[in-house]
C-alpha positions in Angstrom: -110.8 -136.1 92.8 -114.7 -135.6 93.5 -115.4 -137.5 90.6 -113.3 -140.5 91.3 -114.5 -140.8 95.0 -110.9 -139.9 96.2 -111.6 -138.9 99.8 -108.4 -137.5 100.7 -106.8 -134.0 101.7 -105.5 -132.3 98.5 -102.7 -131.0 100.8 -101.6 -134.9 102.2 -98.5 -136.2 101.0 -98.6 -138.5 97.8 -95.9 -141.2 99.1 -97.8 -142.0 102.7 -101.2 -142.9 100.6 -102.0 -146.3 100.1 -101.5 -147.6 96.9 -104.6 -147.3 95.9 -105.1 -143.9 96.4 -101.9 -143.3 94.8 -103.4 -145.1 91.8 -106.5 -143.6 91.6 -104.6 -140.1 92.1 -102.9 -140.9 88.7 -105.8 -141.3 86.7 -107.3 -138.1 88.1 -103.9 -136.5 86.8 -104.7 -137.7 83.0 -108.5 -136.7 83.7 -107.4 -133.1 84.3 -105.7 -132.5 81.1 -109.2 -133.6 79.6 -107.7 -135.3 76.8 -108.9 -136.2 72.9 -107.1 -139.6 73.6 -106.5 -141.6 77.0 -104.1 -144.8 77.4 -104.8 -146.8 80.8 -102.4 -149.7 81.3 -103.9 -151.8 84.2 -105.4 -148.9 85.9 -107.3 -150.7 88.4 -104.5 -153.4 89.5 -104.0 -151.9 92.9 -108.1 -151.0 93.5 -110.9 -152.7 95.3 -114.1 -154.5 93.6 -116.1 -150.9 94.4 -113.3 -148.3 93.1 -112.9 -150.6 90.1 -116.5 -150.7 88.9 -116.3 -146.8 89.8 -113.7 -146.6 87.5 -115.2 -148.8 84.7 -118.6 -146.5 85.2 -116.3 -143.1 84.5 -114.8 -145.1 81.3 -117.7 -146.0 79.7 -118.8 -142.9 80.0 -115.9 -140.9 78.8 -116.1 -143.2 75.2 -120.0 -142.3 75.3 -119.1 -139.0 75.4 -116.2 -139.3 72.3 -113.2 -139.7 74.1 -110.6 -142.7 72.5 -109.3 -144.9 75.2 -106.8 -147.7 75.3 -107.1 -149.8 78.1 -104.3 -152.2 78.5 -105.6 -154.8 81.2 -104.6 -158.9 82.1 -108.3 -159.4 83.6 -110.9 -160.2 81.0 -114.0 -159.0 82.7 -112.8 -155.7 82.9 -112.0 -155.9 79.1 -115.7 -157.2 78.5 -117.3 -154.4 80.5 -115.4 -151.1 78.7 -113.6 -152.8 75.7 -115.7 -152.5 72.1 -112.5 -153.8 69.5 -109.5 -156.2 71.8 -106.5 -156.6 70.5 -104.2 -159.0 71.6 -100.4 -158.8 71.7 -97.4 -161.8 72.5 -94.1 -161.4 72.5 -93.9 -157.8 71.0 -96.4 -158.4 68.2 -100.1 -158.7 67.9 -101.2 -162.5 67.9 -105.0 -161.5 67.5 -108.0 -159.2 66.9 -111.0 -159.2 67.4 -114.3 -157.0 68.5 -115.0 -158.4 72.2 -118.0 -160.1 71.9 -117.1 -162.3 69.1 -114.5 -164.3 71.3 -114.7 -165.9 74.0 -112.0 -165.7 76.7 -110.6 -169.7 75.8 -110.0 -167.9 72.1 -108.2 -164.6 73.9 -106.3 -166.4 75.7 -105.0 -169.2 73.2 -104.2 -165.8 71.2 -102.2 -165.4 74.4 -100.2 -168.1 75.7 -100.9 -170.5 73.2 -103.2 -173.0 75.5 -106.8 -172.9 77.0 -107.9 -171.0 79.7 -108.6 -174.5 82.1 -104.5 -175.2 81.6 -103.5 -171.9 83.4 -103.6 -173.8 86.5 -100.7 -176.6 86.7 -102.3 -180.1 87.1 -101.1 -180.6 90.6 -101.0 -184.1 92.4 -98.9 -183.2 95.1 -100.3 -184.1 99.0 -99.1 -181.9 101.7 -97.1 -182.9 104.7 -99.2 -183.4 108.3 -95.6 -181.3 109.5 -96.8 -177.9 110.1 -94.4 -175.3 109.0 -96.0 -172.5 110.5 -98.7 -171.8 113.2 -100.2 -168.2 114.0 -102.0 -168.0 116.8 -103.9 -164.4 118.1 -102.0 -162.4 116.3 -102.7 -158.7 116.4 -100.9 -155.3 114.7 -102.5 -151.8 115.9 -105.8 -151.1 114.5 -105.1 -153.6 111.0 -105.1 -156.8 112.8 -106.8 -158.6 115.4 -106.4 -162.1 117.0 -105.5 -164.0 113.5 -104.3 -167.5 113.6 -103.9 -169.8 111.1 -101.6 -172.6 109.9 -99.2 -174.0 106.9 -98.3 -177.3 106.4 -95.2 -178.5 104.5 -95.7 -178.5 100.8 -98.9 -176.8 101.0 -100.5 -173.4 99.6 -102.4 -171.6 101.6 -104.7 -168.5 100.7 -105.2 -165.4 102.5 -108.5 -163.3 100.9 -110.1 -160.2 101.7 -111.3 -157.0 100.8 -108.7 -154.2 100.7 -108.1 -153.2 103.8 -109.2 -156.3 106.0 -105.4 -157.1 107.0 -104.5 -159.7 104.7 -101.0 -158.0 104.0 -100.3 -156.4 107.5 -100.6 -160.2 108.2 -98.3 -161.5 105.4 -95.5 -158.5 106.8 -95.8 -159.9 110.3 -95.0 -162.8 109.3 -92.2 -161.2 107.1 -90.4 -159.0 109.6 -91.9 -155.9 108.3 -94.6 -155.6 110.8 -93.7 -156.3 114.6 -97.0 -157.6 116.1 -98.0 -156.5 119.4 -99.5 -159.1 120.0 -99.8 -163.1 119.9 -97.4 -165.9 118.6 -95.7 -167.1 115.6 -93.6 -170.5 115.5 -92.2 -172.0 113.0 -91.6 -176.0 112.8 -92.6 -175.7 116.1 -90.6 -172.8 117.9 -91.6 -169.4 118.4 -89.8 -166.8 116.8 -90.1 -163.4 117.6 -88.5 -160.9 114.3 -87.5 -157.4 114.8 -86.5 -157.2 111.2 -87.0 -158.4 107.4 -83.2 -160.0 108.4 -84.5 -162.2 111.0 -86.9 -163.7 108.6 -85.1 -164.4 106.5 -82.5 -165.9 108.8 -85.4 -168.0 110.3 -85.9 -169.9 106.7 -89.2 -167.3 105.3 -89.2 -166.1 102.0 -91.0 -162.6 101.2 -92.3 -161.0 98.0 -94.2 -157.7 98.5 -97.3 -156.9 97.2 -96.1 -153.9 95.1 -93.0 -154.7 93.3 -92.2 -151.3 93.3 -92.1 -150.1 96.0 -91.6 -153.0 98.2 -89.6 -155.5 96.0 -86.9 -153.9 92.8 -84.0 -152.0 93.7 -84.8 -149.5 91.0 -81.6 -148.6 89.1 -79.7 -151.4 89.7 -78.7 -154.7 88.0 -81.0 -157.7 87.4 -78.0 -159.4 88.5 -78.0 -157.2 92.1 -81.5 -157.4 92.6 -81.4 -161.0 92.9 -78.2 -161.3 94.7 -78.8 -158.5 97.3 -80.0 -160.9 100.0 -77.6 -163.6 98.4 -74.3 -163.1 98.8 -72.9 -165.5 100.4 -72.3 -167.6 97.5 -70.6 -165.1 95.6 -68.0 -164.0 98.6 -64.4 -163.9 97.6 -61.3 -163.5 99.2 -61.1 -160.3 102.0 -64.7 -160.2 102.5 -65.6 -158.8 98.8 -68.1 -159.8 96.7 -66.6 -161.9 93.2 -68.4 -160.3 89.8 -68.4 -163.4 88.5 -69.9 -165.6 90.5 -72.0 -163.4 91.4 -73.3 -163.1 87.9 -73.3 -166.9 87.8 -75.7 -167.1 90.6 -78.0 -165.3 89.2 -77.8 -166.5 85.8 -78.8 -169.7 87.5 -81.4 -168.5 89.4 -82.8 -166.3 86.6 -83.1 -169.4 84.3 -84.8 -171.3 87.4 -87.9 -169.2 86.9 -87.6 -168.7 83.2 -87.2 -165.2 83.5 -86.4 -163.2 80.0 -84.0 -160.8 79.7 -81.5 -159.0 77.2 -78.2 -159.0 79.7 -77.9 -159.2 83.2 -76.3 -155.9 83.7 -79.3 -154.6 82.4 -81.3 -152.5 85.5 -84.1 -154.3 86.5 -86.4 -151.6 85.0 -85.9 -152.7 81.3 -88.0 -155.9 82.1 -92.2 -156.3 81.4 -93.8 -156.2 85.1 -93.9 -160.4 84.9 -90.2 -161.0 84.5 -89.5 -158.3 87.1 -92.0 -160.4 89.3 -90.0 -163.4 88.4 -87.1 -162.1 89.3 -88.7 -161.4 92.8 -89.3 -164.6 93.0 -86.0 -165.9 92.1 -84.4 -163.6 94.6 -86.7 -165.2 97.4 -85.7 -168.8 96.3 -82.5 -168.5 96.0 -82.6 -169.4 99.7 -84.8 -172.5 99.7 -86.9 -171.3 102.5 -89.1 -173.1 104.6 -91.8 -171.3 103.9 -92.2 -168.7 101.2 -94.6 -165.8 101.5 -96.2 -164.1 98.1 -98.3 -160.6 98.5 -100.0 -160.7 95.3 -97.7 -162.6 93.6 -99.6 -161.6 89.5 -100.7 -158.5 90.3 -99.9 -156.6 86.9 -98.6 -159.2 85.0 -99.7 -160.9 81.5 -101.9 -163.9 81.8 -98.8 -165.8 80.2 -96.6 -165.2 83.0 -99.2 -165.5 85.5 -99.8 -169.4 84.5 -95.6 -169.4 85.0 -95.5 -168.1 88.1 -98.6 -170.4 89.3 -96.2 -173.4 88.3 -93.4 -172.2 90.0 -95.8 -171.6 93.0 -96.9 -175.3 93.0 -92.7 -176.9 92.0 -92.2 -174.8 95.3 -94.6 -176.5 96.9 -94.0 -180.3 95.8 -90.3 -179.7 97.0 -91.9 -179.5 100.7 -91.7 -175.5 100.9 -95.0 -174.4 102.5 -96.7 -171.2 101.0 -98.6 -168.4 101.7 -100.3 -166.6 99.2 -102.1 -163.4 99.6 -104.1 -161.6 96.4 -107.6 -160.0 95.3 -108.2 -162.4 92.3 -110.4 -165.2 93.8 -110.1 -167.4 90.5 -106.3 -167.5 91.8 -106.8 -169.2 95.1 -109.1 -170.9 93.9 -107.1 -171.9 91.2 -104.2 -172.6 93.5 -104.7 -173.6 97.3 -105.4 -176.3 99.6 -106.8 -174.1 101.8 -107.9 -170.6 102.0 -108.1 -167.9 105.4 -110.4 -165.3 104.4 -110.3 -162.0 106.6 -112.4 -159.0 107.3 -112.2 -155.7 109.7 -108.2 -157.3 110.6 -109.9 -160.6 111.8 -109.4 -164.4 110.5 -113.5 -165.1 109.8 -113.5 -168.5 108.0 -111.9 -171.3 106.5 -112.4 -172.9 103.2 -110.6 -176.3 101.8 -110.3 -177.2 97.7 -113.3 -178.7 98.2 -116.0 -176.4 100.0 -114.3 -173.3 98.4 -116.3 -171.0 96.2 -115.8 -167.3 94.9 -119.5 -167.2 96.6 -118.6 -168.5 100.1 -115.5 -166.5 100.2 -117.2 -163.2 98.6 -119.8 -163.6 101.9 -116.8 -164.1 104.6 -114.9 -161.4 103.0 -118.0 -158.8 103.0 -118.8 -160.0 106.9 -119.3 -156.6 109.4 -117.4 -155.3 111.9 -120.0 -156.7 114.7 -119.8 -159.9 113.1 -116.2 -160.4 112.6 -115.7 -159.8 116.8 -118.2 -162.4 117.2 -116.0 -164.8 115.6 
């Protein structure tokens, strides 16, 4: 634990640990067997800029001192800073190989997904609405969040960034139902709603997808079929109040195909999916409803760079059917990649606002990094 920073009781319980604790627990597990031959797959997804390059630091030196490591990972700069051979897999077979620095990423990831890095992004040409779909105004939750506002206009994207920590997702479960506020406003299309639960959200016209699919999103053990249908019934009622099998299954053979996710059988449980089509399913689930505004918690985290360029263009379809969206995550080349406009927070406070235009990983990176007396000035 020392030697991966992890500044927590041995004694504290596992399960009430942020997720990044929990991850960097489970790498100190596979340290302390000190084996001959260590397989990370996408150790550092749930981590912060510092714990990451921590991380990377430990791995290079563990190869220096002999050890084999596979490091399974969708972000290429992590692969270029600990990776000395890359080998690159689609669809269940390897596409490419190579030693890392004799390909660029465009070659890694046409090895990938079949298409250049610059076509991740979909070519949008969409314009929002002036309608706003949402307003926050002084919104504040404990000791996470304080006096956040912002606003989402029909059939546009906006970003939330930050560091971990800085209240981007207590923000995004406010506006879910997860998280009552205790203080502030929230309307939407003009009226203020007040949610004592996920079901009033959802009631209200806001779709939510966690930011760990895990814990927050898959019904582990059960159906694709139920995990899309669980808050989507009511199309699939029959007589007496049950539920019909079969059009059940219809609905979300529809909805599955709506977002292109891959499966064997829809009786399958959810866990025989890769991380993306289980994300895709998540998203189909929060759809299904055609919500007014749709809210996404990391919406790629641990997912392929091939299903993270579907997921963008389902992101922006949503969007140029009038559906305004807010979408929280770490990876800056993703907002910028994606939004109209971008919220950055720090210490639980909303401390700037950046449009397509004016919006750099540079000016965000300074916002995000701004101190505790400087975020109260704001």
């Amino acid at each position: 634990m020392d030697l991966l920073g992890i500044d927590v009781s041995p004694r504290a319980i596992l399960g009430e640990l942020p997720v990044n604790v929990q991850q960097l627990v489970a790498i100190a597990c596979v340290l302390a067997r000190r084996p001959r031959v260590m397989l990370l797959d996408e150790a550092t997804s749930s981590l912060s800029e510092s714990e990451t390059a921590h991380v990377l630091s430990i791995v290079r030196s563990l190869r220096d001192q002999g050890m084999s490591i596979v490091f399974i990972s969708h972000r290429m700069r992590e692969m270029r800073q600990v990776a000395d051979r890359i080998v690159v897999l689609r669809d269940g077979e390897v596409s490419g190989e190579a030693m890392i620095d004799d390909v660029s990423d465009d070659e890694v990831v046409r090895m990938l997904v079949g298409r250049e890095l610059k076509e991740i992004f979909p070519a949008s040409y969409r314009r929002p609405e002036e309608r706003e779909v949402l307003v926050v105004e002084g919104l504040e939750a404990g000791r996470a969040l304080h006096d956040a506002s912002l606003r989402v206009r029909e059939g546009e994207i906006v970003g939330l960034a930050g560091l971990v920590g800085s209240g981007r997702s207590t923000l995004a479960q406010c506006i879910g139902g997860a998280i009552r506020p205790t203080a502030g406003s929230i309307r939407l299309h003009g009226e203020e709603v007040a949610f004592r639960h996920p079901a009033d959200a959802l009631a209200a016209g806001i779709g939510f997808v966690g930011e760990n699919r895990k814990t927050q999103g898959i019904l582990p053990g059960r159906s694709i079929t139920e995990n899309i249908t669980v808050i989507n019934t009511s199309g699939a009622a029959a007589s007496r109040g049950l539920l019909s099998r079969k059009r059940e299954q219809a609905r979300a053979q529809g909805a599955a195909a709506e977002v292109g996710a891959k499966y064997g059988r829809l009786s399958e449980p959810i866990e025989s999916l890769s991380g993306g089509n289980q994300q895709k399913i998540l998203l189909a689930r929060a759809m299904m409803r055609k919500p007014r505004l749709l809210v996404l918690d990391e919406p790629t985290r641990g997912v392929d760079i091939g299903a993270k360029s579907e997921i963008y263009t389902l992101i922006d379809q949503a969007a140029a059917q009038g559906t305004g969206l807010l979408v929280v995550s770490s990876e800056l080349p993703e907002l910028l990649g994606l939004c109209d406009r971008i919220f950055v927070l720090s210490h639980g406070r909303v401390v700037g606002e950046l449009d397509r235009a004016t919006a750099t990983e540079e000016r965000i990176a300074a916002l995000a990094f701004t101190s505790t007396e400087e975020a109260e000035a704001e």
